[in-house]
C-alpha positions as CSV (number, residue, x, y, z in Angstrom):
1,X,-7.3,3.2,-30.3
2,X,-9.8,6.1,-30.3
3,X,-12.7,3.6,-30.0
4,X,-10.7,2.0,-27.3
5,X,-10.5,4.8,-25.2
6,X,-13.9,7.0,-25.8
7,X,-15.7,3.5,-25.6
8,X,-13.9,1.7,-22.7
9,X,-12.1,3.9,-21.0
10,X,-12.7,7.6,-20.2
11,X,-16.2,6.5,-19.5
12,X,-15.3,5.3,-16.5
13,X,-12.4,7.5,-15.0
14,X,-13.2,11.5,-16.6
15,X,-16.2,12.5,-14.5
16,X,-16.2,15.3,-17.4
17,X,-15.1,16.0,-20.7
18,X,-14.8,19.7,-20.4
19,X,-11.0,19.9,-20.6
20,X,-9.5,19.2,-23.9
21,X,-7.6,16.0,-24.3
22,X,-4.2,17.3,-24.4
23,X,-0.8,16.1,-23.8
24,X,-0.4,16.7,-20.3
25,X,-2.4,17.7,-17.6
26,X,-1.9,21.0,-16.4
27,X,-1.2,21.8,-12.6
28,X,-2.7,24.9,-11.9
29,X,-3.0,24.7,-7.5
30,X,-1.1,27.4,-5.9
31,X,0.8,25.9,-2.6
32,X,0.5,28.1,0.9
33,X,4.4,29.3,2.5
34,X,5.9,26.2,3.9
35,X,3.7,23.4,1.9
36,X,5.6,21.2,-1.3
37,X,4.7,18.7,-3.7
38,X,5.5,15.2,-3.4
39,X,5.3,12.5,-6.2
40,X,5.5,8.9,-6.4
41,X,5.1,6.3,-9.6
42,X,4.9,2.9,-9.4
43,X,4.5,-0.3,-12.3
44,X,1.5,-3.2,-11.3
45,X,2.2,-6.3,-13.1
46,X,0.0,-8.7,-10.4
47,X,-0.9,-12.1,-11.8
48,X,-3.8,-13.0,-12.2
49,X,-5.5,-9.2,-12.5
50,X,-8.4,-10.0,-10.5
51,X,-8.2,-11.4,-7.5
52,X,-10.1,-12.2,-4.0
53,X,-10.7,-8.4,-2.9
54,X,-9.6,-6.6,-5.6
55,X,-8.1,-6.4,-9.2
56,X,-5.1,-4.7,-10.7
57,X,-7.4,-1.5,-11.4
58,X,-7.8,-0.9,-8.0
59,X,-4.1,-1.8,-7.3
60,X,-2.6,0.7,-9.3
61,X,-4.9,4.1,-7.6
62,X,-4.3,2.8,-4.1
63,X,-0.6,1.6,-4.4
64,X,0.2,5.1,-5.7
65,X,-1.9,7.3,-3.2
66,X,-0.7,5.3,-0.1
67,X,2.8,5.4,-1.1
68,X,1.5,9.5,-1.0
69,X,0.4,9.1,2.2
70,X,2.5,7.7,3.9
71,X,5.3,10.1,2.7
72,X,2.6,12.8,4.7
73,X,1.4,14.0,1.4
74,X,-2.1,14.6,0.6
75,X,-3.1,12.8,-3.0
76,X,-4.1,15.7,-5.8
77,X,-4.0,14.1,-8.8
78,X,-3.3,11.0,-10.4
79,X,-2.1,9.4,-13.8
80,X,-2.8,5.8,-15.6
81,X,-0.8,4.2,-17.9
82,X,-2.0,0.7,-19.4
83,X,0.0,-1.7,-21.3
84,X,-2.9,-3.5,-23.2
85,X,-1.9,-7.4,-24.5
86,X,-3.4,-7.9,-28.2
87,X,-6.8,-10.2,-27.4
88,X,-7.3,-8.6,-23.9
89,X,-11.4,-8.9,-23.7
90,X,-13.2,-5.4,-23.2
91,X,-15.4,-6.4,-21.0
92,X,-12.5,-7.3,-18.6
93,X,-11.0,-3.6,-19.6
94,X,-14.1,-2.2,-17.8
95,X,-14.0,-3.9,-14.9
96,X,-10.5,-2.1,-14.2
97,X,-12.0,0.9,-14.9
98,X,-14.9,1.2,-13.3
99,X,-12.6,-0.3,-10.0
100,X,-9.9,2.3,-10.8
101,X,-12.7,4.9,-11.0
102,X,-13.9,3.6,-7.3
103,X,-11.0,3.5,-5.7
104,X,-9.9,7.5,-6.6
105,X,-13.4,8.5,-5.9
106,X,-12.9,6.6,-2.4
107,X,-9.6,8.6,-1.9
108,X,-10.5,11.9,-3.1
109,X,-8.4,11.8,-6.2
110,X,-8.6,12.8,-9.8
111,X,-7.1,10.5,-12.7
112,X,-6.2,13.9,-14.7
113,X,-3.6,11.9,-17.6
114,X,-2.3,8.6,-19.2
115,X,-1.8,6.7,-21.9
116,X,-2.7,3.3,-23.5
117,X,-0.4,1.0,-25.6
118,X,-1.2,-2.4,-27.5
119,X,1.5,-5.6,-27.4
120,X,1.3,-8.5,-29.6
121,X,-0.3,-11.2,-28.1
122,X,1.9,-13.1,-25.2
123,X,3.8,-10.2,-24.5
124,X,1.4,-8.5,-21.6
125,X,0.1,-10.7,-19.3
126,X,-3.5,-9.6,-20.3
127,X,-2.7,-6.1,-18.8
128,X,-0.2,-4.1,-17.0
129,X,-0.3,-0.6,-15.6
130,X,1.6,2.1,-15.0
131,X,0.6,4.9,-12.4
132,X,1.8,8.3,-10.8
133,X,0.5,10.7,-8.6
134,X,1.1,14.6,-7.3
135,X,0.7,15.4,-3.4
136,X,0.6,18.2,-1.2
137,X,2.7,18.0,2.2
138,X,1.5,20.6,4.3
139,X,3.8,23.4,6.0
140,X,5.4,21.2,9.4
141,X,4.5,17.9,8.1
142,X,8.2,16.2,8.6
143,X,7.7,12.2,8.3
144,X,11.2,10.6,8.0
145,X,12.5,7.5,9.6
146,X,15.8,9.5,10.7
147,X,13.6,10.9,13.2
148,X,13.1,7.3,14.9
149,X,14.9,7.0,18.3
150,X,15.0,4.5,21.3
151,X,11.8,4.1,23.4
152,X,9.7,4.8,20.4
153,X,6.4,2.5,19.5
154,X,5.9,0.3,16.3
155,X,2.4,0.3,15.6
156,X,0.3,-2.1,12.5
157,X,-2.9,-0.7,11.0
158,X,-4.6,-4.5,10.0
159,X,-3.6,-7.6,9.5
160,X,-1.0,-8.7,8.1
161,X,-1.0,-11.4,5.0
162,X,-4.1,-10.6,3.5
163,X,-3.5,-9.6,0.1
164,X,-0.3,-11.7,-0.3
165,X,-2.1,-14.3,0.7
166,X,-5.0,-13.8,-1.7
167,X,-2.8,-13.8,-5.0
168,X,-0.8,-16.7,-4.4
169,X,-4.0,-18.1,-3.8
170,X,-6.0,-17.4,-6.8
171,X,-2.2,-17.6,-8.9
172,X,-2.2,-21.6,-7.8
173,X,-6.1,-22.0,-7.9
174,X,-5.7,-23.1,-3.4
175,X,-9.2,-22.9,-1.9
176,X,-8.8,-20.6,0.7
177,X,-11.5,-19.2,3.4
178,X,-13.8,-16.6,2.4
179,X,-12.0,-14.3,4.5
180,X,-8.7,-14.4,3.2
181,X,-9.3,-11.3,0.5
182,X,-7.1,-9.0,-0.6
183,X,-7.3,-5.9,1.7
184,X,-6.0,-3.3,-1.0
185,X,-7.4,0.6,0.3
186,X,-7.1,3.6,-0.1
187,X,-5.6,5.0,3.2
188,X,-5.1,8.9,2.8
189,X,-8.6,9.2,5.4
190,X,-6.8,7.1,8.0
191,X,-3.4,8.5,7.8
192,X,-5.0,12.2,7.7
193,X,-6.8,10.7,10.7
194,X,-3.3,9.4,13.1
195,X,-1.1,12.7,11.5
196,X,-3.9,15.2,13.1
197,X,-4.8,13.2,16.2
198,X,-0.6,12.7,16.5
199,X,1.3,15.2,14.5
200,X,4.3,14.0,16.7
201,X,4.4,10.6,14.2
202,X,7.8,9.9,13.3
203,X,7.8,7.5,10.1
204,X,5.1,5.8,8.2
205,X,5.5,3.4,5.4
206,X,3.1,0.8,4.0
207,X,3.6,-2.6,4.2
208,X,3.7,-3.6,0.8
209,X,6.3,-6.3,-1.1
210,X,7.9,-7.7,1.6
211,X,5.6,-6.5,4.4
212,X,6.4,-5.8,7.9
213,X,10.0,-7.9,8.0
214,X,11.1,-5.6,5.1
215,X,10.1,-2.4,7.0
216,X,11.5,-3.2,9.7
217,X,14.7,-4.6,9.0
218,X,14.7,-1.1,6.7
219,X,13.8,1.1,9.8
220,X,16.6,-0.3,11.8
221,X,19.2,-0.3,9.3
222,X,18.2,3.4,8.7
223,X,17.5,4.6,11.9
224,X,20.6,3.3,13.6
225,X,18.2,1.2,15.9
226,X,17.3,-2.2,17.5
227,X,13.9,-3.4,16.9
228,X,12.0,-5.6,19.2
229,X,8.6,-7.1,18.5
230,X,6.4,-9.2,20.4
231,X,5.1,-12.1,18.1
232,X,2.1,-12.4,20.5
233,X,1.2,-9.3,19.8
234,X,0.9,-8.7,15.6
235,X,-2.3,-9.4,14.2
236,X,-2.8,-12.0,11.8
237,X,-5.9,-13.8,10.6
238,X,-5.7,-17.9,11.6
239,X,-7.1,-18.6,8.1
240,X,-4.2,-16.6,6.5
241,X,-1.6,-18.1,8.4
242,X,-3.0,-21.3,7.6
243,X,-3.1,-20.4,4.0
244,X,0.2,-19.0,3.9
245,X,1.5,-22.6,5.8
246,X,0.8,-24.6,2.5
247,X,2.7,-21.9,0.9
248,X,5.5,-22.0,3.1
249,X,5.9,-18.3,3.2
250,X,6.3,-16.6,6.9
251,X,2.9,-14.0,7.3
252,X,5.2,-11.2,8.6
253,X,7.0,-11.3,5.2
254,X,3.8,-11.8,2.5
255,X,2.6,-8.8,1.1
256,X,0.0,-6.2,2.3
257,X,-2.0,-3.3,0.2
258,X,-3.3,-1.2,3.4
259,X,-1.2,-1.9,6.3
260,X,0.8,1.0,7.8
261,X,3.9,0.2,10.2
262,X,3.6,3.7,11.7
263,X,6.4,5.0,14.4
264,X,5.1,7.5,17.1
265,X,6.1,8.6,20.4
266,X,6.2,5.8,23.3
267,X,3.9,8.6,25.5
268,X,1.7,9.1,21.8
269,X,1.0,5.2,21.3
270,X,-2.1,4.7,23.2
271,X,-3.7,7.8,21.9
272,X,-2.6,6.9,18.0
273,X,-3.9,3.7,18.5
274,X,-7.0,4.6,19.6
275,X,-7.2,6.8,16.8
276,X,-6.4,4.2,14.7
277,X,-8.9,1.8,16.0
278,X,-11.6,4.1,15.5
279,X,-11.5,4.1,11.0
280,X,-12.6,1.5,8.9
281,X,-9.2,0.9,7.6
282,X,-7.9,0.5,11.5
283,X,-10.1,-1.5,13.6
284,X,-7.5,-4.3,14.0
285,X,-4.2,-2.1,14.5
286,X,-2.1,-3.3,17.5
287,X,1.2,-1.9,19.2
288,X,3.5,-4.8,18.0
289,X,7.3,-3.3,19.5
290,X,9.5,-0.8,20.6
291,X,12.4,1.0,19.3
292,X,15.6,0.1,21.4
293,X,19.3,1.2,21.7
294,X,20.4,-2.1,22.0
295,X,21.3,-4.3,18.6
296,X,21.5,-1.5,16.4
297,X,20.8,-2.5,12.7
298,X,19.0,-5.8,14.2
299,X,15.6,-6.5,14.6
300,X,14.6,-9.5,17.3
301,X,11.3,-10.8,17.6
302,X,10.1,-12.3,20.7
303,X,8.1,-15.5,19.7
304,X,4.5,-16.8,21.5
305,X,6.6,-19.2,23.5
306,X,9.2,-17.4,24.8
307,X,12.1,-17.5,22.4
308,X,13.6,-14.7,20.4
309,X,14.7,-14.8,16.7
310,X,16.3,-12.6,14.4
311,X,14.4,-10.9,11.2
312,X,15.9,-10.4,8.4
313,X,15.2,-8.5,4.6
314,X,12.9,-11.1,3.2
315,X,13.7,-12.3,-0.3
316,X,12.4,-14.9,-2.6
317,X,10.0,-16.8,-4.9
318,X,6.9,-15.0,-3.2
319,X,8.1,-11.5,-3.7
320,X,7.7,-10.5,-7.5
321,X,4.3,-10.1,-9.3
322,X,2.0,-9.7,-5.8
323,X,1.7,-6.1,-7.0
Protein backbone atom coordinates (compact mmCIF):
# COMPACT_ATOMS: atom_id res chain seq x y z
CA UNK A 1 0.00 0.00 0.00
CA UNK A 2 2.90 2.46 0.61
CA UNK A 3 4.26 1.75 -2.91
CA UNK A 4 0.81 2.26 -4.09
CA UNK A 5 0.46 5.58 -2.88
CA UNK A 6 4.12 7.22 -3.00
CA UNK A 7 4.40 5.64 -6.53
CA UNK A 8 0.92 6.21 -8.05
CA UNK A 9 -0.74 8.44 -6.20
CA UNK A 10 0.49 11.56 -4.26
CA UNK A 11 2.58 12.19 -7.26
CA UNK A 12 0.00 13.42 -8.94
CA UNK A 13 -2.39 15.29 -6.38
CA UNK A 14 0.28 16.78 -3.30
CA UNK A 15 2.01 19.63 -5.15
CA UNK A 16 4.32 19.26 -1.90
CA UNK A 17 5.37 16.95 0.61
CA UNK A 18 6.20 19.43 3.25
CA UNK A 19 3.32 18.56 5.63
CA UNK A 20 3.53 15.31 7.32
CA UNK A 21 1.20 12.56 6.32
CA UNK A 22 -1.04 12.53 9.16
CA UNK A 23 -4.41 11.48 9.98
CA UNK A 24 -6.33 14.34 9.19
CA UNK A 25 -5.79 17.47 7.54
CA UNK A 26 -5.72 20.31 9.67
CA UNK A 27 -8.02 23.46 9.01
CA UNK A 28 -6.19 26.23 10.07
CA UNK A 29 -8.23 29.51 7.92
CA UNK A 30 -9.74 31.93 10.25
CA UNK A 31 -13.41 33.06 8.76
CA UNK A 32 -14.28 37.07 8.68
CA UNK A 33 -17.82 38.15 11.02
CA UNK A 34 -20.70 36.86 9.09
CA UNK A 35 -18.82 34.16 6.72
CA UNK A 36 -19.46 29.99 7.56
CA UNK A 37 -18.24 26.79 6.26
CA UNK A 38 -20.19 24.60 4.11
CA UNK A 39 -19.47 20.89 3.28
CA UNK A 40 -20.65 18.48 0.87
CA UNK A 41 -19.54 14.54 0.28
CA UNK A 42 -20.52 12.57 -2.42
CA UNK A 43 -19.82 8.52 -3.65
CA UNK A 44 -18.81 8.19 -7.81
CA UNK A 45 -19.48 4.70 -8.90
CA UNK A 46 -19.84 5.66 -12.92
CA UNK A 47 -19.41 2.77 -15.25
CA UNK A 48 -17.21 2.59 -17.35
CA UNK A 49 -14.50 5.11 -15.51
CA UNK A 50 -13.46 6.73 -18.55
CA UNK A 51 -15.64 8.04 -20.66
CA UNK A 52 -16.15 10.62 -23.82
CA UNK A 53 -15.00 13.94 -21.87
CA UNK A 54 -13.96 12.81 -18.89
CA UNK A 55 -13.24 9.87 -16.38
CA UNK A 56 -14.28 9.15 -12.78
CA UNK A 57 -11.12 11.18 -11.57
CA UNK A 58 -12.31 14.21 -12.77
CA UNK A 59 -15.88 13.28 -11.62
CA UNK A 60 -15.30 13.01 -8.16
CA UNK A 61 -13.27 16.93 -7.83
CA UNK A 62 -15.97 18.62 -9.83
CA UNK A 63 -19.09 16.81 -8.51
CA UNK A 64 -17.97 17.89 -5.04
CA UNK A 65 -16.89 21.52 -5.74
CA UNK A 66 -20.10 22.33 -7.75
CA UNK A 67 -22.33 20.77 -5.33
CA UNK A 68 -20.02 23.75 -3.13
CA UNK A 69 -20.91 26.16 -5.49
CA UNK A 70 -23.96 26.11 -5.97
CA UNK A 71 -24.79 26.05 -2.23
CA UNK A 72 -22.82 29.85 -2.62
CA UNK A 73 -19.74 28.41 -1.07
CA UNK A 74 -16.39 28.98 -2.21
CA UNK A 75 -14.33 25.42 -2.59
CA UNK A 76 -11.16 25.40 0.19
CA UNK A 77 -10.20 22.12 0.41
CA UNK A 78 -10.93 18.79 -0.71
CA UNK A 79 -10.67 15.01 0.23
CA UNK A 80 -10.29 11.56 -1.94
CA UNK A 81 -11.25 8.34 -1.02
CA UNK A 82 -10.64 5.33 -3.50
CA UNK A 83 -11.97 1.97 -3.35
CA UNK A 84 -9.25 0.11 -5.38
CA UNK A 85 -10.64 -3.56 -7.07
CA UNK A 86 -7.73 -6.33 -6.69
CA UNK A 87 -6.18 -6.33 -10.52
CA UNK A 88 -7.01 -2.65 -11.22
CA UNK A 89 -3.94 -1.76 -13.80
CA UNK A 90 -1.70 1.23 -12.46
CA UNK A 91 -1.35 2.80 -15.40
CA UNK A 92 -5.26 3.36 -15.41
CA UNK A 93 -4.73 4.60 -11.55
CA UNK A 94 -2.71 7.47 -13.09
CA UNK A 95 -4.89 8.57 -15.46
CA UNK A 96 -7.45 9.42 -12.52
CA UNK A 97 -4.91 11.09 -10.85
CA UNK A 98 -3.32 13.12 -12.97
CA UNK A 99 -7.28 14.15 -14.17
CA UNK A 100 -8.22 14.55 -10.53
CA UNK A 101 -5.07 16.68 -10.10
CA UNK A 102 -6.44 18.96 -13.27
CA UNK A 103 -9.55 19.35 -12.42
CA UNK A 104 -8.66 20.99 -8.56
CA UNK A 105 -5.92 22.87 -10.13
CA UNK A 106 -8.81 24.21 -12.72
CA UNK A 107 -11.00 25.10 -9.64
CA UNK A 108 -8.58 26.48 -7.26
CA UNK A 109 -8.74 23.57 -4.88
CA UNK A 110 -6.44 21.57 -2.72
CA UNK A 111 -6.86 17.64 -2.27
CA UNK A 112 -5.50 18.11 1.46
CA UNK A 113 -6.70 14.08 2.79
CA UNK A 114 -7.97 10.50 1.83
CA UNK A 115 -7.63 7.17 1.90
CA UNK A 116 -7.15 4.13 -0.32
CA UNK A 117 -8.59 0.59 0.23
CA UNK A 118 -8.10 -2.84 -1.85
CA UNK A 119 -11.29 -5.36 -2.60
CA UNK A 120 -10.95 -8.72 -3.92
CA UNK A 121 -11.29 -8.98 -7.29
CA UNK A 122 -15.18 -8.53 -8.70
CA UNK A 123 -16.11 -6.60 -5.91
CA UNK A 124 -15.15 -2.83 -7.28
CA UNK A 125 -15.99 -2.26 -10.51
CA UNK A 126 -12.24 -1.41 -11.30
CA UNK A 127 -12.54 1.73 -9.07
CA UNK A 128 -14.84 3.75 -7.01
CA UNK A 129 -14.35 6.95 -5.09
CA UNK A 130 -15.29 8.68 -2.39
CA UNK A 131 -14.95 12.58 -2.12
CA UNK A 132 -15.67 15.62 0.34
CA UNK A 133 -14.98 19.07 0.37
CA UNK A 134 -14.92 22.38 2.89
CA UNK A 135 -16.23 25.86 1.61
CA UNK A 136 -16.45 29.33 2.61
CA UNK A 137 -19.88 31.19 2.21
CA UNK A 138 -19.21 34.64 2.44
CA UNK A 139 -21.01 37.20 5.03
CA UNK A 140 -24.74 37.95 2.95
CA UNK A 141 -24.47 35.15 0.58
CA UNK A 142 -28.18 33.59 1.20
CA UNK A 143 -28.90 30.97 -1.79
CA UNK A 144 -32.04 28.96 -0.81
CA UNK A 145 -34.87 27.85 -2.98
CA UNK A 146 -37.42 29.29 -0.19
CA UNK A 147 -36.54 32.48 -1.54
CA UNK A 148 -38.12 31.58 -5.01
CA UNK A 149 -41.46 33.53 -5.68
CA UNK A 150 -43.84 34.12 -8.71
CA UNK A 151 -42.48 36.18 -11.68
CA UNK A 152 -39.05 34.88 -11.08
CA UNK A 153 -36.71 33.53 -14.17
CA UNK A 154 -35.36 29.91 -14.58
CA UNK A 155 -32.17 30.14 -16.32
CA UNK A 156 -29.72 26.82 -17.85
CA UNK A 157 -25.92 27.36 -17.98
CA UNK A 158 -25.33 24.60 -21.23
CA UNK A 159 -26.86 22.06 -22.70
CA UNK A 160 -28.55 19.76 -21.40
CA UNK A 161 -27.77 15.72 -22.05
CA UNK A 162 -24.30 15.77 -22.54
CA UNK A 163 -22.68 13.75 -19.99
CA UNK A 164 -25.71 11.41 -19.56
CA UNK A 165 -25.62 10.96 -22.85
CA UNK A 166 -21.89 10.20 -23.08
CA UNK A 167 -21.98 7.14 -20.46
CA UNK A 168 -24.79 5.42 -21.65
CA UNK A 169 -23.03 5.62 -24.69
CA UNK A 170 -19.67 4.32 -24.02
CA UNK A 171 -21.63 1.74 -21.13
CA UNK A 172 -23.50 0.06 -24.51
CA UNK A 173 -20.52 0.61 -26.87
CA UNK A 174 -23.42 3.18 -29.38
CA UNK A 175 -21.37 5.25 -31.77
CA UNK A 176 -22.23 8.55 -31.05
CA UNK A 177 -21.10 12.05 -32.70
CA UNK A 178 -17.87 13.43 -31.69
CA UNK A 179 -19.64 16.00 -30.02
CA UNK A 180 -21.68 14.25 -27.63
CA UNK A 181 -18.79 14.35 -24.64
CA UNK A 182 -19.27 14.46 -21.32
CA UNK A 183 -19.34 18.13 -20.18
CA UNK A 184 -18.12 17.52 -16.45
CA UNK A 185 -16.46 21.22 -15.05
CA UNK A 186 -15.54 22.74 -12.57
CA UNK A 187 -17.96 25.70 -12.17
CA UNK A 188 -16.89 27.77 -8.95
CA UNK A 189 -15.37 30.63 -11.72
CA UNK A 190 -18.80 30.91 -13.41
CA UNK A 191 -21.00 30.85 -10.34
CA UNK A 192 -18.49 33.41 -8.61
CA UNK A 193 -19.01 35.20 -11.95
CA UNK A 194 -23.41 35.34 -11.94
CA UNK A 195 -23.35 35.71 -7.75
CA UNK A 196 -21.16 39.07 -8.19
CA UNK A 197 -22.66 40.38 -11.38
CA UNK A 198 -26.31 39.29 -9.54
CA UNK A 199 -26.00 38.96 -5.86
CA UNK A 200 -29.90 39.09 -5.95
CA UNK A 201 -29.82 35.13 -7.28
CA UNK A 202 -32.27 33.23 -5.41
CA UNK A 203 -31.39 29.37 -5.86
CA UNK A 204 -28.76 27.49 -7.69
CA UNK A 205 -28.44 23.86 -8.02
CA UNK A 206 -26.66 21.74 -10.59
CA UNK A 207 -28.27 19.58 -12.80
CA UNK A 208 -26.85 16.38 -12.04
CA UNK A 209 -28.81 12.73 -11.68
CA UNK A 210 -31.99 13.49 -12.90
CA UNK A 211 -31.18 16.80 -14.57
CA UNK A 212 -33.38 19.71 -15.17
CA UNK A 213 -36.94 17.68 -14.65
CA UNK A 214 -35.59 16.67 -11.12
CA UNK A 215 -34.77 20.35 -10.24
CA UNK A 216 -37.49 21.52 -11.18
CA UNK A 217 -40.14 19.39 -10.09
CA UNK A 218 -37.84 19.88 -6.64
CA UNK A 219 -38.06 23.75 -6.86
CA UNK A 220 -41.81 23.72 -7.19
CA UNK A 221 -42.53 21.27 -4.69
CA UNK A 222 -40.28 23.39 -2.36
CA UNK A 223 -40.95 26.65 -3.24
CA UNK A 224 -44.74 26.43 -3.13
CA UNK A 225 -44.67 27.30 -6.97
CA UNK A 226 -45.85 26.63 -10.61
CA UNK A 227 -43.17 26.20 -13.07
CA UNK A 228 -43.59 26.96 -16.68
CA UNK A 229 -40.98 26.23 -19.36
CA UNK A 230 -40.91 26.89 -22.87
CA UNK A 231 -39.55 23.68 -24.70
CA UNK A 232 -38.51 25.89 -27.57
CA UNK A 233 -36.41 27.56 -25.61
CA UNK A 234 -33.87 24.87 -23.56
CA UNK A 235 -30.84 24.15 -25.25
CA UNK A 236 -30.07 20.82 -26.33
CA UNK A 237 -27.52 19.45 -28.84
CA UNK A 238 -29.46 17.61 -32.09
CA UNK A 239 -26.78 14.94 -31.86
CA UNK A 240 -27.66 14.30 -28.15
CA UNK A 241 -31.18 14.22 -28.55
CA UNK A 242 -30.71 11.87 -31.26
CA UNK A 243 -28.40 9.83 -29.12
CA UNK A 244 -30.60 9.85 -26.29
CA UNK A 245 -33.75 8.70 -28.93
CA UNK A 246 -32.19 5.20 -29.29
CA UNK A 247 -31.96 5.20 -25.68
CA UNK A 248 -35.38 6.18 -25.13
CA UNK A 249 -34.53 8.45 -22.27
CA UNK A 250 -36.27 12.27 -22.39
CA UNK A 251 -32.94 14.88 -22.63
CA UNK A 252 -34.47 17.13 -19.90
CA UNK A 253 -34.21 14.10 -17.51
CA UNK A 254 -30.46 12.48 -18.56
CA UNK A 255 -27.80 13.62 -16.43
CA UNK A 256 -25.55 16.77 -16.63
CA UNK A 257 -21.99 17.45 -14.73
CA UNK A 258 -21.87 21.40 -15.35
CA UNK A 259 -25.30 22.66 -15.93
CA UNK A 260 -26.77 25.16 -13.38
CA UNK A 261 -30.66 25.74 -13.20
CA UNK A 262 -30.09 29.11 -11.58
CA UNK A 263 -33.27 31.37 -10.23
CA UNK A 264 -32.77 35.15 -10.32
CA UNK A 265 -34.95 38.07 -10.33
CA UNK A 266 -37.37 38.47 -13.56
CA UNK A 267 -35.78 42.43 -13.79
CA UNK A 268 -32.00 40.48 -13.10
CA UNK A 269 -32.47 37.76 -16.04
CA UNK A 270 -31.15 39.59 -18.93
CA UNK A 271 -28.20 40.97 -17.11
CA UNK A 272 -27.36 37.28 -15.39
CA UNK A 273 -27.62 35.89 -18.62
CA UNK A 274 -25.33 37.98 -20.18
CA UNK A 275 -23.10 37.36 -17.58
CA UNK A 276 -23.43 33.96 -18.07
CA UNK A 277 -22.89 33.94 -21.71
CA UNK A 278 -19.72 35.65 -21.39
CA UNK A 279 -17.58 32.25 -19.39
CA UNK A 280 -16.41 29.38 -21.01
CA UNK A 281 -18.65 27.20 -18.95
CA UNK A 282 -21.81 29.57 -20.13
CA UNK A 283 -21.84 30.42 -23.70
CA UNK A 284 -24.99 28.31 -24.41
CA UNK A 285 -27.10 29.34 -21.26
CA UNK A 286 -30.76 30.38 -22.21
CA UNK A 287 -33.78 31.77 -20.12
CA UNK A 288 -35.91 28.55 -20.38
CA UNK A 289 -39.25 29.70 -17.79
CA UNK A 290 -40.75 31.58 -15.21
CA UNK A 291 -41.88 31.04 -11.79
CA UNK A 292 -45.74 31.40 -11.57
CA UNK A 293 -48.54 31.44 -8.79
CA UNK A 294 -50.57 29.30 -10.66
CA UNK A 295 -50.26 25.24 -10.30
CA UNK A 296 -48.40 25.30 -7.31
CA UNK A 297 -46.27 22.11 -6.78
CA UNK A 298 -46.64 21.58 -10.77
CA UNK A 299 -44.44 22.15 -13.37
CA UNK A 300 -45.92 22.58 -17.18
CA UNK A 301 -43.91 22.67 -20.09
CA UNK A 302 -44.95 24.34 -23.15
CA UNK A 303 -43.93 22.04 -26.10
CA UNK A 304 -42.36 23.37 -29.77
CA UNK A 305 -45.83 22.88 -31.24
CA UNK A 306 -47.94 24.40 -29.04
CA UNK A 307 -49.13 21.87 -26.45
CA UNK A 308 -48.37 21.75 -22.71
CA UNK A 309 -47.40 18.76 -20.64
CA UNK A 310 -46.80 18.03 -17.14
CA UNK A 311 -43.08 17.12 -15.65
CA UNK A 312 -42.69 15.06 -13.26
CA UNK A 313 -39.61 13.52 -10.73
CA UNK A 314 -37.84 11.38 -13.19
CA UNK A 315 -37.10 7.83 -12.15
CA UNK A 316 -35.71 4.81 -13.76
CA UNK A 317 -33.19 2.43 -15.44
CA UNK A 318 -31.07 5.56 -16.65
CA UNK A 319 -30.65 7.11 -13.30
CA UNK A 320 -28.02 4.97 -11.18
CA UNK A 321 -24.28 4.63 -11.97
CA UNK A 322 -24.06 8.03 -14.52
CA UNK A 323 -22.06 9.45 -11.60
Amino acid sequence: MADLLEGFVFPKILKKREEPLDDAAVWTEKLEPGARLAMTTDAYVVTPIFFPGGDLGRLAVCGTVNDLAVSGAVPRALSLALILEEGFELKKLERLMESAAEAAAEAGVSIVTGDTKVVERGAGNGCYAVSAGMGIVPPGRNLSIRRCSPEDRIIVTSFLGDHGTAVMAARNNVDVPKEVRSDVAPLTGLVEALLEAVPETRFLRDATRGGLSSVVCDLAREAEVGVELEEEEIPVRPETAAALSIFGIDPLATANEAVIVAVVPHDSAEKALDVLRGHPYGRNAAIIGRLSSENPGRVVLKTTVGGRRILTTPYGEELPRIC
